[in-house]
N, C-alpha and C positions, 0 to 999 in steps of 0.2 A: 729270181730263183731262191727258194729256201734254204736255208740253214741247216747242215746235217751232222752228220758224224766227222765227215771230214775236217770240220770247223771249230772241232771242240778238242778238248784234253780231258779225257772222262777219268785219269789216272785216278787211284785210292776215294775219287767222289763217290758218295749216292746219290746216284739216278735216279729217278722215278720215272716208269718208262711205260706211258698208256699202251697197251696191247688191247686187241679184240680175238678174245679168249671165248666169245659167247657162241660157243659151238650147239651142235644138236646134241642131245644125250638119250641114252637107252632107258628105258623103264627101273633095271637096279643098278643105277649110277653108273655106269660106265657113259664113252664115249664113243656115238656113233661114227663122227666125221671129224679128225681133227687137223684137217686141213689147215686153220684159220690160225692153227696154234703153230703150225712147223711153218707158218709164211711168217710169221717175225721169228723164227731161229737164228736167219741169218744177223739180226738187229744183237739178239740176246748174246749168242757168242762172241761175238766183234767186242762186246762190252765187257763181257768176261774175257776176253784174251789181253783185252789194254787194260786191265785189271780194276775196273770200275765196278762197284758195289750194286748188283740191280736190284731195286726196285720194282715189280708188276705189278699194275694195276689195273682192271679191269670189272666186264659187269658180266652178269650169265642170265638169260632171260628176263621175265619182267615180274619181279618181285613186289612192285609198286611200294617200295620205301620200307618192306617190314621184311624182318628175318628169316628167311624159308629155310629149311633144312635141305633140303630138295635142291636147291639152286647156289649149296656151299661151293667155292671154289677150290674144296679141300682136293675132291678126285683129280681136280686141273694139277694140281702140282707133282701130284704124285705121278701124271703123265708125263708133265713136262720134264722130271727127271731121269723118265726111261727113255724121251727124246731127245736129251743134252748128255744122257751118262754121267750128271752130275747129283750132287745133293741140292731140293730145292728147297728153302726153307717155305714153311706156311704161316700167316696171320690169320688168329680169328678175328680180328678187329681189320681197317683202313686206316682209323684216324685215330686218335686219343691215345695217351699214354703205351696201352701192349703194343699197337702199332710204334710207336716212339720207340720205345725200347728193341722191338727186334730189329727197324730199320739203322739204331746205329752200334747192334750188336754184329751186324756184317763184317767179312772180312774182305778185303781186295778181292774180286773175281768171284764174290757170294751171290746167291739168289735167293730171291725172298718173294713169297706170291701172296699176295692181300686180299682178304675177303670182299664177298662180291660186294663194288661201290652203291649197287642200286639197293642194297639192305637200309638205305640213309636216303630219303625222299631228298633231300638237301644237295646231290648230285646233281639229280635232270632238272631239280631250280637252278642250278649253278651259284647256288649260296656263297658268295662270297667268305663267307669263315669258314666253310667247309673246306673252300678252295684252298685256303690259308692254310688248314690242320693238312691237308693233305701234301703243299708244297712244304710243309717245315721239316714231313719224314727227309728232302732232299737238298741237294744243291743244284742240281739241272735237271731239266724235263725233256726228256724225249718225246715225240707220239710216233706210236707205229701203228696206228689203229686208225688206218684208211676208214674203214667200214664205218665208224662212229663220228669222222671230220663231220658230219653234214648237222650236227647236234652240238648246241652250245650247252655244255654241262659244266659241271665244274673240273670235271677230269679231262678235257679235251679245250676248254676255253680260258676257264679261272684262274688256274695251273699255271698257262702257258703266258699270262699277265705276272705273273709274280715271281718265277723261276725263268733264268735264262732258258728257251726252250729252242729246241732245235727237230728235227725230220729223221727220224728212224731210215732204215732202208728199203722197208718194205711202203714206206708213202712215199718215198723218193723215185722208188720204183714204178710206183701208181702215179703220182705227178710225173712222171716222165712217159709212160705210153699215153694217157688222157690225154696232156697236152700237144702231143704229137699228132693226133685225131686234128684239134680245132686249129691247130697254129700250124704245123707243116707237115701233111701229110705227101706219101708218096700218091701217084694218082694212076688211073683213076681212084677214088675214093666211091667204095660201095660203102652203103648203109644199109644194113639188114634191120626191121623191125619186124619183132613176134609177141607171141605173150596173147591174154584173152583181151586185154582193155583197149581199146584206143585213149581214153580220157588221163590213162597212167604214164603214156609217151609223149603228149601233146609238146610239150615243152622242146621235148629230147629232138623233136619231130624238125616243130621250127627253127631250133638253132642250127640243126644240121645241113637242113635243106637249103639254104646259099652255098654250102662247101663242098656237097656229096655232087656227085656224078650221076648215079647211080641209086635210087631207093628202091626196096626191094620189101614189101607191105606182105607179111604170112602171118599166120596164127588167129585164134579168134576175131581180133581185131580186122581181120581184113574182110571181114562181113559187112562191116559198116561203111566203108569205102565203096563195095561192092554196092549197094544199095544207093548211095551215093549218084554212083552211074548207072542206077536203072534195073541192077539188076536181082532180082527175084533169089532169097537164098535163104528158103525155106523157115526151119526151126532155129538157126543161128541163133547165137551169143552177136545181138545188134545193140548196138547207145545209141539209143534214137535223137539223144539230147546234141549228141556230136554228129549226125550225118552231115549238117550247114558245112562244120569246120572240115570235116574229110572231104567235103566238096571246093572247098575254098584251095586246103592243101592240093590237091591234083590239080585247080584253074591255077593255083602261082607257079606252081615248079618250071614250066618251059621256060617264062621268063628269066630265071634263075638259074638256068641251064640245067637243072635235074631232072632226068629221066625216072621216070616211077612207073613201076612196074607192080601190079597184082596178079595174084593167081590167073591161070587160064583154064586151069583145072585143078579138080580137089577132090581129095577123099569125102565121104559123106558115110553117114549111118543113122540107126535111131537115137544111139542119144553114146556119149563117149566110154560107157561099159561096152559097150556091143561087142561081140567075138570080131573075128577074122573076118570070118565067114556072112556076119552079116554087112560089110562094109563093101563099096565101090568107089572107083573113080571115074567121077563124068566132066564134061564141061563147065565151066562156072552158070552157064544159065540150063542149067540141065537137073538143078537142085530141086529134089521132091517137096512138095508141101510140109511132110512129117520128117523131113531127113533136114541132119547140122553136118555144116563143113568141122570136118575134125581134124584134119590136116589139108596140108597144100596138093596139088596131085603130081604122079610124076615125071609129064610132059615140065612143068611147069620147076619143080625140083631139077630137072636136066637142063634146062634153061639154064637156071641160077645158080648151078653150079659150074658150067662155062663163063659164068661171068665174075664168079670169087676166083676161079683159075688165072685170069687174064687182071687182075685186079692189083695195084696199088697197095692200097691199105683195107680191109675190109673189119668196121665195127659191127657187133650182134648183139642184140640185146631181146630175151623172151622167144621160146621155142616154135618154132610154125605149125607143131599140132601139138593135139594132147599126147605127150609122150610117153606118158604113165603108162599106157594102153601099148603093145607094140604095134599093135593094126593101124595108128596113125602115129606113129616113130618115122617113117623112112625116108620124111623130108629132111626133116632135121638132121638125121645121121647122113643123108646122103650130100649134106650142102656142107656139110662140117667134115667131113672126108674131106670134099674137094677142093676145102682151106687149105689142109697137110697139101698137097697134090701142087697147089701151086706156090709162087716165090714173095704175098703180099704179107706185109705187116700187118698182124689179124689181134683184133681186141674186140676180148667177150666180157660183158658182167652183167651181175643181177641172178639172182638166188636159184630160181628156176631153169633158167638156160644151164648154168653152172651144175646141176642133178644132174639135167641130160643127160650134158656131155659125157660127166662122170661114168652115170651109168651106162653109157655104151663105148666108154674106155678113148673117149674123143678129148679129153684136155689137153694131150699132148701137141694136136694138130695146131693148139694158137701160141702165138708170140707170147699175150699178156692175157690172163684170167684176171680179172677186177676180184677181189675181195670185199669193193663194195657191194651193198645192193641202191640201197636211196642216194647213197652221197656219189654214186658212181653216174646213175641217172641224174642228180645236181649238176655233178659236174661239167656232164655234158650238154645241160641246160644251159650253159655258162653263170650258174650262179655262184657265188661267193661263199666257201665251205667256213664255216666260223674256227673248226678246228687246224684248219689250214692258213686262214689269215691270220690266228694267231702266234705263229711259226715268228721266228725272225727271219731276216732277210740275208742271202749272203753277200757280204761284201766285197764288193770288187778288186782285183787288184791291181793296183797302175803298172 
């Protein structure tokens, strides 16, 4: 287990405290979504109340190393002020001297937000001196920026080599539903996969499929599986390059005890603008020449939705149609209801499912929303997050 707040004495130190701040933004500077910034408040506060100095640090888009105006993290501070009710201080600089001077012009329980890291290519190298200028603003490193673990930069890896570095609360929070998924879940254990790719889950696929009970294949991806076993589906979104492995994955799972389940039926249309009106649900082998499966259908949504009811733990990851559209919404909202509805341990992440939900007022219904997108899919690949092994360890106590 890692290292976290409860481990430390943050009294009168500066922190330096990686946050993921890289929200969506509006055309004139405002912020569209800033969900990403009030999931480390709880981190930010804790550190102002035990009157430690913060530090933010953070990146906003992808500026690829040069200074954009556009991508300032000035508007971020001025938000996070109206979200803390405090004064946040702002850096035009990260590293060098102006950064020096504001980070140890702090007082007890200060905040201070730094300009975006990615304006300095020297970050996503993980520059070792950059890492240096950046640990000398402090005396400890927190990370609370799940979302960026799966990325050895200098703010997330370098940092956390040179500064005593410990786990924020909001990655304490995200290492504790993930690891609850792969190490002890309640059971059964359903696994939902959605989204268009099959070749984007592959990983997430294989390591689940010894644990899960239960796979539950929607979204464009389950074209290819579909075809897989024979069966004809039209215009589809198919990776011809993956039908072997989508064949391979349904020959293993009995052995493995997982039951995997596709569509029975599915929305279909000409292509995923189509109205209302021009969309049906038919059988899976009932797909026209000139018609794509756009969502799941809802024989088949009424199914899986009795089975996240009855369910354990239930992971999601990738929406079961195109949700954009509402004419193929209503698996997705209907199987994410039926999460609220019953008593399982339910964890969603990944960028797109996360809209969804949003947009049809469904976050409420899960236990854990991931903050990640890539390091969340990592993790449940079980690989090794760089920002995460660089954490200390906590130590036990006899």
């Amino acid at each position: 287990m890692k290292a976290g707040l409860d481990d430390v004495n943050p009294e009168g130190k500066r922190v330096l405290v990686r946050v993921d701040f890289n929200v969506p933004l509006l055309g004139e500077g405002g912020i569209r979504d800033d969900a990403r910034m009030r999931a480390s408040l709880p981190t930010i506060q804790e550190l102002r109340s035990r009157s430690a100095r913060v530090i933010l640090a953070t990146h906003l888009g992808r500026p690829k190393g040069k200074s954009v105006e556009a991508l300032s993290t000035k508007p971020l501070a001025t938000h996070l002020a109206e979200l803390l009710g405090v004064e946040v201080g702002w850096c035009s600089e990260c590293v060098g001297p102006v950064a020096q001077e504001a980070a140890l012009g702090l007082a007890d329980g200060g905040v201070l937000l730094l300009e975006n890291l990615r304006f300095h290519p020297e970050e996503e190298a993980n520059d070792p001196g950059f890492a240096a200028q950046l640990a000398s603003l402090a005396e400890l490193y927190v990370n609370d920026a799940f979302g960026t673990a799966h990325r050895a930069h200098a703010s997330t890896d370098g940092v956390a080599h040179i500064l005593p570095a410990y786990a924020g609360r909001l990655m304490e929070r995200e290492l504790a539903a993930l690891s609850g998924i792969l190490e002890s879940p309640a059971r059964p254990l359903v696994a939902i996969m959605g989204g268009s790719k099959l070749s984007t889950k592959l990983g997430v696929i294989d390591h689940l499929l010894p644990r899960v009970q239960q796979l539950l294949l929607g979204g464009g991806m389950s074209a290819t599986f579909l075809v897989a076993e024979g069966v004809s589906v039209g215009r589809s979104l198919v990776e011809p390059d993956f039908v072997a492995k989508a064949a391979e994955i349904l020959g293993r799972a009995p052995s493995l005890g997982a039951e995997v389940y596709l569509p029975t039926d599915v929305v279909v249309a000409a292509s995923p603008e189509s109205p209302a009106a021009g969309a049906r649900s038919c059988p899976v082998g009932e797909v026209g020449g000139e018609e794509m499966i756009l969502d799941v259908g809802p024989a088949t949504a009424r199914r899986w939705s009795e089975m996240v009811r009855r369910a354990g733990t239930v992971v999601w990851n990738g929406p079961l149609g195109v949700y954009e559209n509402p004419a193929f919404a209503g698996a997705t909202s209907q199987v994410a209801a039926a999460i609220g509805e019953g008593s399982a341990v339910s964890v969603t992440g990944g960028g797109d499912l996360q809209a969804a939900l949003e947009s049809m007022g469904l976050v409420s219904k899960f236990t854990h929303v991931s903050t990640g997108g890539g390091a969340t899919l990592e993790f449940l690949e079980g690989r090794e997050l760089p920002g995460v092994a660089a954490l200390r360890e906590r130590v036990a106590v006899p």
